[in-house]
C-alpha positions in Angstrom: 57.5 40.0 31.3 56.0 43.6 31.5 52.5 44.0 29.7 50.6 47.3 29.1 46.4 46.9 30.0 44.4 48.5 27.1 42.6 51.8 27.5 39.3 49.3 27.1 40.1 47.3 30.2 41.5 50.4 32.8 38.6 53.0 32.9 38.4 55.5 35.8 34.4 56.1 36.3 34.6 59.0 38.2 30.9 60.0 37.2 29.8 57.2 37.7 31.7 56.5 40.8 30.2 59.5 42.4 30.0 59.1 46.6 28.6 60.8 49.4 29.6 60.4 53.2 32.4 58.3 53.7 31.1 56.8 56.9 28.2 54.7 57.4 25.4 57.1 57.6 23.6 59.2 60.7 20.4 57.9 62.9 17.5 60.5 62.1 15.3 61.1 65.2 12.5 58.7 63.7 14.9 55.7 63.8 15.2 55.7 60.1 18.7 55.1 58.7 19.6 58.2 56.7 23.0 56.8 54.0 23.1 59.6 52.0 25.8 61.0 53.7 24.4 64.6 53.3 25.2 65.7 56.9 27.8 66.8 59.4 30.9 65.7 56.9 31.8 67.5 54.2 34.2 65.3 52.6 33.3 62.5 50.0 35.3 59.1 49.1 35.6 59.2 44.9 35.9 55.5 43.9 38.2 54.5 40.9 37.2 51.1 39.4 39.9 49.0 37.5 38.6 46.1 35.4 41.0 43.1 35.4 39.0 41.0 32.9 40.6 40.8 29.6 43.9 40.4 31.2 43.5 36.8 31.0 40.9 34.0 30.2 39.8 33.7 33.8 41.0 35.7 37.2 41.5 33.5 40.1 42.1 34.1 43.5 42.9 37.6 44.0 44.8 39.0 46.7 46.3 42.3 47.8 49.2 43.0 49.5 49.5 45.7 52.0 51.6 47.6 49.7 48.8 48.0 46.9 49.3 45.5 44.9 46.7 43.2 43.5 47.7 39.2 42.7 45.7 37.0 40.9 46.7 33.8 38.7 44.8 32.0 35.3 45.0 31.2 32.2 46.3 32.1 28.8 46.4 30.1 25.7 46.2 26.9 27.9 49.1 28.2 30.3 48.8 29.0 33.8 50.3 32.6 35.0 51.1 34.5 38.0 49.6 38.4 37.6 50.7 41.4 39.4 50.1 44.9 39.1 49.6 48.0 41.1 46.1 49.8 42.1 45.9 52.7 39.7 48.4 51.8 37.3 47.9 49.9 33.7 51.4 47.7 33.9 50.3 43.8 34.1 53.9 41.5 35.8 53.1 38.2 34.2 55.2 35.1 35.1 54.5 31.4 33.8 54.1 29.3 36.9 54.9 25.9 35.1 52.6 23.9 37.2 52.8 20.0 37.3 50.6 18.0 34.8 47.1 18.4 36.0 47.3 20.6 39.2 45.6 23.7 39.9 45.4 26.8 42.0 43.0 26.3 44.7 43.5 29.2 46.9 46.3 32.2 47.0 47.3 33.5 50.3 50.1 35.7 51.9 52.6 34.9 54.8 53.8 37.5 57.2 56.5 39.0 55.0 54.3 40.0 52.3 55.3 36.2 50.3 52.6 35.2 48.4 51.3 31.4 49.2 49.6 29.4 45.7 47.3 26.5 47.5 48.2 24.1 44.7 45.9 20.8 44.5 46.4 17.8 41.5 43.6 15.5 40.1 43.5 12.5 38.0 40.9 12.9 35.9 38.1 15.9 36.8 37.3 16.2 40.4 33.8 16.8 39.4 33.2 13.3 37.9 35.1 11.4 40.6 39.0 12.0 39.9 41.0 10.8 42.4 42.8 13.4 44.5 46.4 13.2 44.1 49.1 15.9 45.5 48.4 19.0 47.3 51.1 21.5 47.9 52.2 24.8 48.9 53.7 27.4 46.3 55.9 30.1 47.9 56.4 33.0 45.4 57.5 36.5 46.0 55.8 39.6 44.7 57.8 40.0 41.8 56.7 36.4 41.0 59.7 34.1 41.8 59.3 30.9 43.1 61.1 30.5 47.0 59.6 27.1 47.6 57.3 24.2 47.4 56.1 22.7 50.0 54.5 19.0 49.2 52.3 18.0 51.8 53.1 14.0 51.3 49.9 12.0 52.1 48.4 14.1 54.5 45.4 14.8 52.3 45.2 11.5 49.7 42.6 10.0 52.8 40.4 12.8 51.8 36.7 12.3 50.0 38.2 13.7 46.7 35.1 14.8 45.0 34.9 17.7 47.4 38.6 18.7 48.8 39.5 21.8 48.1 41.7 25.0 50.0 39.4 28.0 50.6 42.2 29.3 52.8 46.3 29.2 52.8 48.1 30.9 54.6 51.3 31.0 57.1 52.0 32.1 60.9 55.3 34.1 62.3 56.4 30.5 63.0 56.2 29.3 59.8 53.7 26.7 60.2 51.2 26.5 57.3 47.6 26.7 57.1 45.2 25.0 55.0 41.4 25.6 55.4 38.9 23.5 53.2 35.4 23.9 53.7 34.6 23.2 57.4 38.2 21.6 58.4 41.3 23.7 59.1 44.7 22.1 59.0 47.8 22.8 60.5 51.4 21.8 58.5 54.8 22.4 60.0 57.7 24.0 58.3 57.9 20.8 56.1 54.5 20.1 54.8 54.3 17.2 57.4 50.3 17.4 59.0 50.7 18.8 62.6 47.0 18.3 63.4 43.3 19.4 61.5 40.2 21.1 63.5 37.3 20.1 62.5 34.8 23.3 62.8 31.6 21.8 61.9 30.9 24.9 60.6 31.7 26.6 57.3 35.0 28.8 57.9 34.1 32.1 55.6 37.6 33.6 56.4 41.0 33.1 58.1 43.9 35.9 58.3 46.5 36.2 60.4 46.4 38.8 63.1 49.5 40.8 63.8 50.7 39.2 67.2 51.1 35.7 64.3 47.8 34.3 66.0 45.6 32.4 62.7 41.9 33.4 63.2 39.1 31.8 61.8 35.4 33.5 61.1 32.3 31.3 61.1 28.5 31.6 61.8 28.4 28.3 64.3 25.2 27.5 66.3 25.7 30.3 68.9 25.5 33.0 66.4 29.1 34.3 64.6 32.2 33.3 66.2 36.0 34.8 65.7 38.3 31.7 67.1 42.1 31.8 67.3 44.0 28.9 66.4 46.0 27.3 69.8 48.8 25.3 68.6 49.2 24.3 72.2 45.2 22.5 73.3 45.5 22.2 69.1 42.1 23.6 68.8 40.2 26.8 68.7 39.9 29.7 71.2 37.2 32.5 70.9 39.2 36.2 70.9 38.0 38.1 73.9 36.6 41.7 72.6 33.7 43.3 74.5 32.8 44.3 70.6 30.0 42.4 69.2 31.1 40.9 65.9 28.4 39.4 63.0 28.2 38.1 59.7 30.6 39.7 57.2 34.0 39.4 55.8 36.8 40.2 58.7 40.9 40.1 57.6 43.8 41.5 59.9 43.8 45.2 60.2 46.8 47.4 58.6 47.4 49.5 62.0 44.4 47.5 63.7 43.8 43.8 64.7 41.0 43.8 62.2 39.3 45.4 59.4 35.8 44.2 58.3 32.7 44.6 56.5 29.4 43.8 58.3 26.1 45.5 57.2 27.8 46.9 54.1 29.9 48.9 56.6 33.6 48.9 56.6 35.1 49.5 60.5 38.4 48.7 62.3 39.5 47.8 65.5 41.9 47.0 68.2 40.6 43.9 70.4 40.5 46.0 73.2 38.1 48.7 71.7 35.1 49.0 73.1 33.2 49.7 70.0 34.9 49.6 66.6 35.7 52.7 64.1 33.1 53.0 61.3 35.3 53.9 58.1 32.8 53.8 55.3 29.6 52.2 53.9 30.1 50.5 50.4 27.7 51.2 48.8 28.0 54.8 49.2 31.0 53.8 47.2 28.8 52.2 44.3 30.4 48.6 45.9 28.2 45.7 46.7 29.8 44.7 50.3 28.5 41.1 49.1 30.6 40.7 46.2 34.5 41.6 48.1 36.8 39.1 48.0 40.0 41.4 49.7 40.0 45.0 50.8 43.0 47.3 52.4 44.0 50.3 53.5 46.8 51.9 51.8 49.7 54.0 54.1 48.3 57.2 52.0 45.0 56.4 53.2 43.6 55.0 50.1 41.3 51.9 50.2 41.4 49.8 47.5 39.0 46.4 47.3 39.0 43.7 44.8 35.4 42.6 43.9 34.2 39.5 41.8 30.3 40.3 40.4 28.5 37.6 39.2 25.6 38.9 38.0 27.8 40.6 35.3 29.5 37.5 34.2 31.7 36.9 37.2 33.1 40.3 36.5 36.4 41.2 38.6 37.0 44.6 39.8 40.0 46.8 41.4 38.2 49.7 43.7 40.5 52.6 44.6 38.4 54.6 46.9 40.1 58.4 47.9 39.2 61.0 50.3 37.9 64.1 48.8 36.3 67.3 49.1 32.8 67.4 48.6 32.5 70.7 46.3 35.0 68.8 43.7 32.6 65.8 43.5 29.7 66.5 40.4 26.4 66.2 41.6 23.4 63.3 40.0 19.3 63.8 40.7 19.0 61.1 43.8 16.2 58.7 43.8 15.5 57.3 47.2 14.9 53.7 47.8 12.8 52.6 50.3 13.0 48.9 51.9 12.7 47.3 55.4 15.8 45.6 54.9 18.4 45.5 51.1 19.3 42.1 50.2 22.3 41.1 48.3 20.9 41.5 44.9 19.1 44.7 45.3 22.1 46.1 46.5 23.7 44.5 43.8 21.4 46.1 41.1 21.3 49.5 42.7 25.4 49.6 42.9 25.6 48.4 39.3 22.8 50.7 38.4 24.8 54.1 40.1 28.2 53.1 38.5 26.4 53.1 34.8 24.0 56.0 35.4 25.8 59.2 34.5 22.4 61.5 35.8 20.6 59.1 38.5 22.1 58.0 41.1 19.8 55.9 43.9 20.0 56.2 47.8 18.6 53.6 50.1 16.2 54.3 53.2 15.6 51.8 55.5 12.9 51.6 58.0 13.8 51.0 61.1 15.6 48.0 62.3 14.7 44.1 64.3 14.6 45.9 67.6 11.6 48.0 66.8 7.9 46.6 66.7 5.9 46.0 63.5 3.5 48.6 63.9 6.3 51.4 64.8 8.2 50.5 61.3 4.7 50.8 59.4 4.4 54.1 60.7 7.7 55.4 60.1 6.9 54.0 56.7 3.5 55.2 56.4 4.3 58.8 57.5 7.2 59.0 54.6 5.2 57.7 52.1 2.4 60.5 52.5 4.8 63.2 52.7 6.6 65.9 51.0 10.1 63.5 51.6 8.2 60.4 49.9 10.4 58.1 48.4 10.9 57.8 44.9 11.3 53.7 45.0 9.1 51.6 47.1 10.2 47.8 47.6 7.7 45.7 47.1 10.1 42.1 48.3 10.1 43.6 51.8 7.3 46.4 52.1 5.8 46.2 55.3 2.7 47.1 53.3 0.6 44.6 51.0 0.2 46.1 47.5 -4.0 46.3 48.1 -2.8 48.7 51.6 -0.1 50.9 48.9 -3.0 50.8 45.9 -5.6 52.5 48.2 -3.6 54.7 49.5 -2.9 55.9 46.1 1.3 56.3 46.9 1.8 53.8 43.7 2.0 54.6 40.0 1.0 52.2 37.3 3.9 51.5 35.6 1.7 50.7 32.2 2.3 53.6 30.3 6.0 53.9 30.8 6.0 50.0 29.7 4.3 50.9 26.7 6.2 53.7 25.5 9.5 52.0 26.0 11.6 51.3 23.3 13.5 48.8 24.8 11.4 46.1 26.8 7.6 45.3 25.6 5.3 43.8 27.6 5.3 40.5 25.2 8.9 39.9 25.7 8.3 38.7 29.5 6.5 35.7 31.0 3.1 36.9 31.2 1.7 35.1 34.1 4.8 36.4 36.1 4.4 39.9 34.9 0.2 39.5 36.5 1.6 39.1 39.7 1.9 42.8 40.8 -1.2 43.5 38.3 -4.4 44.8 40.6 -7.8 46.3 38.2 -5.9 46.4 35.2 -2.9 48.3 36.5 0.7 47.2 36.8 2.5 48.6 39.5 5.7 46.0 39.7 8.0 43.9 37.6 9.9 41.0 39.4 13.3 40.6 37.9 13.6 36.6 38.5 11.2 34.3 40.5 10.2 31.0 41.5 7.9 28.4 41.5 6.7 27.0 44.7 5.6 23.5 45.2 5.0 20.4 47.1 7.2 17.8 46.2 6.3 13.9 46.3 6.8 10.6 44.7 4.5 10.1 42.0 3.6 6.8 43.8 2.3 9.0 46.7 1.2 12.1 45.0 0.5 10.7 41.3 1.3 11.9 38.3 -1.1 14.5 37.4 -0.6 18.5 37.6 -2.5 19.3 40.4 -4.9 18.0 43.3 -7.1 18.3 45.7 -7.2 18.6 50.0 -9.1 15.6 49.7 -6.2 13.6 47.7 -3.9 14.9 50.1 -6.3 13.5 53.0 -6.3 10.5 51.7 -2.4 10.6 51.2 -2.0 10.7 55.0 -4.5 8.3 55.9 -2.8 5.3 53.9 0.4 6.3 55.3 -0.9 6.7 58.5 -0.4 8.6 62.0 3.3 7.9 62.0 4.4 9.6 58.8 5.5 12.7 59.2 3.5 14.9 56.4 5.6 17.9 55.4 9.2 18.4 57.9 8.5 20.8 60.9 5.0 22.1 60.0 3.1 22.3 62.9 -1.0 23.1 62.8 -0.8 27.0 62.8 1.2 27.0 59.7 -0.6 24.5 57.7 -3.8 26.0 59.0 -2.9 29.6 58.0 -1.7 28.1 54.7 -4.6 26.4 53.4 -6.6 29.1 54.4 -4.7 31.5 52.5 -4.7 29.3 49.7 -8.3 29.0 49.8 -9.5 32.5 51.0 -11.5 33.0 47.7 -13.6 30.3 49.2 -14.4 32.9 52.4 -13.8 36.1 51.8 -15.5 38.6 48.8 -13.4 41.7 48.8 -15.9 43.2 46.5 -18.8 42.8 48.8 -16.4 43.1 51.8 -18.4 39.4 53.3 -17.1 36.5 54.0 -18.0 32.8 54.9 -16.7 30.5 57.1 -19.6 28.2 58.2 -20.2 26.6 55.5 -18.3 23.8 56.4 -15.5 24.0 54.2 -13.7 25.8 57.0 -14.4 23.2 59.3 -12.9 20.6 56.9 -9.8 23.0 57.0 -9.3 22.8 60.7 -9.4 19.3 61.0 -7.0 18.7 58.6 -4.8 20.8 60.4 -5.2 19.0 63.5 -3.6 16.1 61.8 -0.6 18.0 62.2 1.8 18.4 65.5 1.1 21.2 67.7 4.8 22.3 67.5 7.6 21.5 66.0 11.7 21.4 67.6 14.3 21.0 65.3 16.5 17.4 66.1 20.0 17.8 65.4 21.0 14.0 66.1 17.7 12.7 64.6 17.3 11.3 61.1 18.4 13.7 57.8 16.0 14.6 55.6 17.0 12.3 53.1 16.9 9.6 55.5 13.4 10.4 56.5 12.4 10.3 52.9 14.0 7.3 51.7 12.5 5.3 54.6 9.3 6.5 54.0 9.0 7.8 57.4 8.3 11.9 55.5 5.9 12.1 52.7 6.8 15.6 51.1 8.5 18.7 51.0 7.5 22.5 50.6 10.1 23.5 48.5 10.5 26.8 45.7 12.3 25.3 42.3 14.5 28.2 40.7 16.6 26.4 38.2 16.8 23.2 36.6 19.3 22.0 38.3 17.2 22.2 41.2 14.5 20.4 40.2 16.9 17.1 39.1 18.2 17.1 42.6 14.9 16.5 44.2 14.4 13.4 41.8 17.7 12.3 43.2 16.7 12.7 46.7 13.5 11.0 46.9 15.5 8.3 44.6 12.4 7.8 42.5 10.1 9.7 39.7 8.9 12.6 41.4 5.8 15.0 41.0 5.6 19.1 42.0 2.5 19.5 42.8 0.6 23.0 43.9 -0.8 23.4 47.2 -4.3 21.4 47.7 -7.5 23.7 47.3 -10.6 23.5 47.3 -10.6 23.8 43.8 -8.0 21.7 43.1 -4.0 22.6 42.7 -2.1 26.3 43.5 1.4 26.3 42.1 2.7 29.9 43.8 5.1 32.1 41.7 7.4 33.4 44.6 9.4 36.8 44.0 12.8 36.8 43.7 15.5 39.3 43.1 14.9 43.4 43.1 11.1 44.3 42.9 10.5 47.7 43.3 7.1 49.9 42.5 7.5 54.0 41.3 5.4 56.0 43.7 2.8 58.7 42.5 4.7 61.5 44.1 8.1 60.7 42.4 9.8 64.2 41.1 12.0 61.7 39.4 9.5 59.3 37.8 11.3 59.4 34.5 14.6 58.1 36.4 12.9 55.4 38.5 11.7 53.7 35.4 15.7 53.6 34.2 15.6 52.0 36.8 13.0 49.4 36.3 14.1 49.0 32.8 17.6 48.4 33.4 16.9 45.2 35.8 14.9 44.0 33.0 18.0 44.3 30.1 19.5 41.5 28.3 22.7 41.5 30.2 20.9 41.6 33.8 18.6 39.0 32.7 21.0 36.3 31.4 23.5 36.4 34.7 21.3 36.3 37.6 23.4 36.4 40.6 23.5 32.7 41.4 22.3 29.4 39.7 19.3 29.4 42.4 18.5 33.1 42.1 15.5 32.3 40.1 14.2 32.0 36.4 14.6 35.2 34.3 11.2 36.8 33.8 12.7 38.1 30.6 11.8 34.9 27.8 14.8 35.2 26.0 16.7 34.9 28.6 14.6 32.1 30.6 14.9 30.3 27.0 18.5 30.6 26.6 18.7 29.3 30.5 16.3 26.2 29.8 18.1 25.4 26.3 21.8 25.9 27.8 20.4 23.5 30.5 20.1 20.7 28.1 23.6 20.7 26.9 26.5 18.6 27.8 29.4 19.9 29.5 32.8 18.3 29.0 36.7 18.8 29.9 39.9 17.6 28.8 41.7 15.4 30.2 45.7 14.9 30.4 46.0 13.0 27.3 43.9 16.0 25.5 40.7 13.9 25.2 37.2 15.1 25.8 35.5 13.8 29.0 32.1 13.8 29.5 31.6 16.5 33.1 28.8 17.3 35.6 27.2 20.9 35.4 27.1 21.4 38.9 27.3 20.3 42.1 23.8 20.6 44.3 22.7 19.1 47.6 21.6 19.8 51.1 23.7 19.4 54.4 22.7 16.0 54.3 23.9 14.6 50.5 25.1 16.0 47.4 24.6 15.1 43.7 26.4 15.8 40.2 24.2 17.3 38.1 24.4 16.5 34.5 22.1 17.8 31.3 18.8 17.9 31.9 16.2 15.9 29.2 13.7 17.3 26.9 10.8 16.1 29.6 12.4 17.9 32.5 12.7 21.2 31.0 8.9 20.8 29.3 7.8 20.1 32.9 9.6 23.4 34.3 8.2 24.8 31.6 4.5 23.6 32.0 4.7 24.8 35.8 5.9 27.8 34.9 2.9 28.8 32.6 0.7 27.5 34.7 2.2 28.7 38.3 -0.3 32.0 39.9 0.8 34.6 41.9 1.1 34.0 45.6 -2.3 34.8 47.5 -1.5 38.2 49.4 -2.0 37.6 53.0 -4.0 40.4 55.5 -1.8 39.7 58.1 -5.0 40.6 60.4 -7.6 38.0 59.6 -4.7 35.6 59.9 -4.4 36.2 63.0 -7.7 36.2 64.2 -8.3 32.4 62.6 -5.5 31.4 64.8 -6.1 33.0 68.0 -9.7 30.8 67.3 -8.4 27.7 66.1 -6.2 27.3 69.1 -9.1 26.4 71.2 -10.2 23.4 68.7 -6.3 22.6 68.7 -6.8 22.2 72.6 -10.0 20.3 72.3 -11.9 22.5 74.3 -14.3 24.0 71.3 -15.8 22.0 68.0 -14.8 22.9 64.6 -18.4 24.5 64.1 -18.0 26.7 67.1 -14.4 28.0 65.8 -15.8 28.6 62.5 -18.9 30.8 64.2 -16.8 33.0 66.2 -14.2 33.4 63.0 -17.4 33.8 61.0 -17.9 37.1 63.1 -15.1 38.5 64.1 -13.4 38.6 60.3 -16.8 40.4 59.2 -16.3 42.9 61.7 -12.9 43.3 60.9 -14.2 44.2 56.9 -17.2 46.1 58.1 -14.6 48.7 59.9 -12.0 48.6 57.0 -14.6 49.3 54.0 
């Protein structure tokens, strides 16, 4: 059955697609990592981008074949389908696959003939509620969608827990054995479906490909850092590949004229095993593509890359990527705006990307400062010397500025961004949480807009920590006296941290910034530091020791320190202290301090922008509808936009259902949430739940800004308290004058 795509769902962006450098970028002689491409090349990859959503009700499992092709299977008027169709051409192959009753795809895969391989795996009833596993199997199809064979695995899977089995992973060896990889266990099937024998990783397997010489490979981050094992059929385990390259997180598959290709660092390389440093092809997001969001990438005989994407901050929106080597004088140019960050997390590169592709006269370049092998003070510097330049960035973040706002404010590099917010047409102020939109307010002035955040908290049993909104260091005092020495008060906090915590909580208490004073002998202080003491003097992590949940069940841990983003997050906790529980703000002086913490992009305009106009797009568009209401992931954080937040909180409350084989209704859990430890279906929340997120969201403060400096001076001090060898008095005197010196010289 041939199908022709609509004009709506095949656009070529080539504005919008606009590229610089097709490598990765070139080292400047300050260490800062220049990827704007605008060096020695003078050639440009132009990035096509396909939308395959439309096509059918929901794409699953895409895959492409060396030759170009993308494959991807779901749903039409209640019928499952096999899709095909080239990169750069609008004809959609459709074939019924004509599944048995009640199983679906799990995984697609290829063998090493190009055959494509449908992980297929059968519930009764929904696997989310507790159905009961029944059948898993192996589809072999060929490109043009005919079925070759199925390969029933028998019983070697029915033993499985079967409210979590699922393939991540199918594929087949030069041998024909099968592969099946679910989570953390890999399995190996002969010819026949019949269960040769399963590893058992112990780690999460992100990918597995087969290499060229037929070996299976499997990529994990394991407790020695990020592994690449082969599979040995004959020890029937797993071997580390011997390459003097140094591989890392990313997303690795077998190389078209190399044993690998892979993304790491939002670069794309290649290489032999033998190389002794791999080939840097490209950076992604010079190609407007958010290296976090690939699901399969190639490289076409004509040179061509193509990648299939999946974004879920648009909806769980699936994208072809046909990326083609150009000339850089045919490419149109945009006004850049440079970003400036320590280090680009997955949804700020996910916002600037999506940002570039819809921008037709801004497009935004990132500049990062430095990298972990450089000291703190030599990254401030290279940041310090840009910002008061002529070569200033246009965009400062303000999630990983190695600058506090108060150091950016007085330097006056940052604009206030109330004017623009006023005149906007769009976005008003009133249409956004208030207290959230404070938190980057300093003398009246706004100079940052979190997209999402969250609300840290302590978390307790109300029969510990009561039922009230807030309390005090004294309640928590008396917290760990009735539970005694034994308990452990919050999991790996040792007394630096708890000291440096409560003093940041309380610093109002010490320190006047208008008078540039501060106190610390009037006992309060004191009363700090032995509360602290109470706590170990370090910490190690014990891998065979109790869970977490263990240690809170028994009563043997009292709370956790923990930041709620979603709803669904704060009914888990409920389940895992397996009692009414309470989030509390930190203890005070004064009381309670529930934090708002910053999540997703946060970025501030500064003064010397050329392109302030364009920075504020910017701004604006990570504050639209769309943005707002698909948030990256369900633990990304609340929308600061309150439409949005409401429709999340509402949606929240309602029940989800699906239909079982006989076509009737069945009630269905949201979600699935948990820790290493445990996992729990999530259902609706109730009315109180959400008023309670609600309440701690509009009554949740900004998180105190830390100077990093009289931090450390209180702990060099308090270590001598900690070791017994000076009283809490003396510790406080000599803080007492060493902080006031420290704001004498910085008045």
């Amino acid at each position: 059955m041939q199908k022709k795509m609509s004009k709506r769902i095949w656009s070529m962006l080539m504005a919008a697609g606009l590229l610089f450098l097709g490598g990765c970028g070139n080292e400047t002689d300050e260490g800062q990592t220049d990827t704007s491409g605008k060096g020695q090349d003078d050639f440009v990859y132009v990035a096509e981008y396909q939308s395959l959503d439309g096509i059918c009700e929901h794409v699953n499992t895409p895959v492409l074949g060396k030759d170009g092709n993308v494959y991807f299977t779901g749903t039409k008027d209640s019928e499952d389908f096999f899709f095909s169709m080239k990169a750069g051409e609008d004809d959609v192959k459709e074939v019924p696959l004509e599944l048995e009753k009640g199983m679906h795809v799990s995984a697609m895969g290829e063998d090493s003939e190009g055959n494509l391989l449908l992980g297929l795996v059968r519930y009764e009833g929904d696997p989310e509620a507790g159905g009961t596993l029944k059948n898993v199997a192996i589809q072999k199809m060929s490109p043009e969608g005919e079925k070759l064979e199925l390969v029933d695995t028998g019983n070697a899977f029915l033993k499985k827990d079967s409210s979590s089995f699922y393939i991540g992973h199918v594929l087949q060896d030069g041998d024909g054995n099968y592969y099946i990889c679910s989570g953390q266990d890999i399995y190996v099937l002969r010819t026949d479906g019949s269960l040769y024998f399963e590893i058992s990783v112990g780690q999460y397997v992100n990918n597995m490909f087969a290499m060229k010489d037929g070996r299976v490979v499997a990529a994990y981050f394991g407790n020695t850092g990020w592994s690449l094992e082969a599979v040995d059929l004959a020890q029937k385990s797993l071997k580390p590949l011997e390459s003097s390259i140094v591989f890392d997180y990313g997303t690795y598959l077998d190389g078209t004229d190399t044993d690998l290709l892979y993304t790491q660092n939002a670069i794309l390389y290649q290489c032999d095993l033998g190389d002794e440093k791999p080939t840097e092809l490209l950076n992604w997001m010079d190609s407007d593509i958010n290296s976090g969001n690939l699901r399969d990438f190639t490289i076409l005989p004509d040179g061509r890359i193509v990648a299939v994407t999946v974004d879920y901050s648009a909806g769980a929106e699936t994208e072809l990527s046909i990326l083609t080597r150009k000339n850089r004088s045919e490419v149109p140019e945009k006004e850049i705006l440079t970003y400036a960050s320590l280090y680009v997390p997955y949804y700020t590169e996910n916002d600037i990307v999506a940002f570039n592709k819809q921008s037709d006269k801004y497009r935004i370049e990132v500049k990062e400062y430095g990298d972990d092998t450089m000291d703190y003070e030599d990254r401030v510097a290279l940041l310090n010397a840009d910002l008061t330049s002529g070569s200033a960035p246009d965009i400062i973040d303000l999630n990983y500025c190695l600058l506090s706002l108060e150091e950016l404010v007085s330097a006056g590099v940052v604009e206030d961004l109330t004017p623009y917010l006023e005149a906007d047409g769009t976005i008003k102020r009133e249409d956004m949480v208030e207290n959230v939109l404070r938190a980057y307010e300093q003398d009246g002035r706004l100079y940052g807009i979190m997209s999402c955040f969250g609300i840290e908290a302590i978390v307790g049993k109300v029969s510990d920590v009561g039922d009230e909104a807030s309390w005090s260091i004294e309640d928590m005092m008396a917290l760990v006296d009735a539970k005694g020495r034994d308990a452990e008060i919050i999991e790996y906090v040792d007394k630096a941290y708890m000291l440096s915590t409560l003093c940041m909580m309380n610093q109002n208490r010490f320190i006047d910034p208008e008078t540039g004073t501060c106190d610390f002998t009037g006992g309060e202080f004191a009363k700090l530091l032995e509360f602290a003491d109470r706590f170990p003097k370090e910490v190690d992590y014990d891998a065979n020791g109790p869970s977490e949940i263990e240690k809170i069940r028994s009563g043997q841990l009292l709370l956790l320190t923990r930041s709620i983003t979603s709803v669904a997050m704060y009914q888990m906790f409920e389940y895992e202290f397996g009692e009414p529980v309470n989030f509390v703000g930190y203890p005070t002086m004064e009381g309670s301090g529930l934090l708002l913490n910053v999540n997703g992009t946060t970025a501030a305009m500064h003064a010397g922008s050329k392109n302030k106009e364009g920075v504020w797009e910017f701004i604006r568009f990570n504050l639209s509808e769309k943005r707002q209401e698909n948030l990256p992931t369900a633990n990304g954080g609340f929308p600061i936009l309150k439409s949005a937040l409401d429709k999340e909180l509402a949606e929240a409350m309602e029940d989800e259902y699906y239909e079982d084989e006989d076509g009737n209704q069945k009630l269905t859990s949201k979600a699935t949430w948990g820790t290493g430890d445990f996992s729990v279906e999530v259902y609706a929340a109730t009315q109180e739940q959400v008023d309670r997120i609600r309440e701690m969201i509009e009554t949740a403060q900004p998180n105190v800004r830390e100077d990093h400096k009289i931090s450390e001076i209180i702990n060099e001090e308090a270590q001598a308290y900690f070791d017994g060898q000076k009283s809490a008095e003396d510790v406080a005197a000599l803080v007492q004058n060493r902080v006031q010196t420290y704001l004498n010289e910085t008045k």
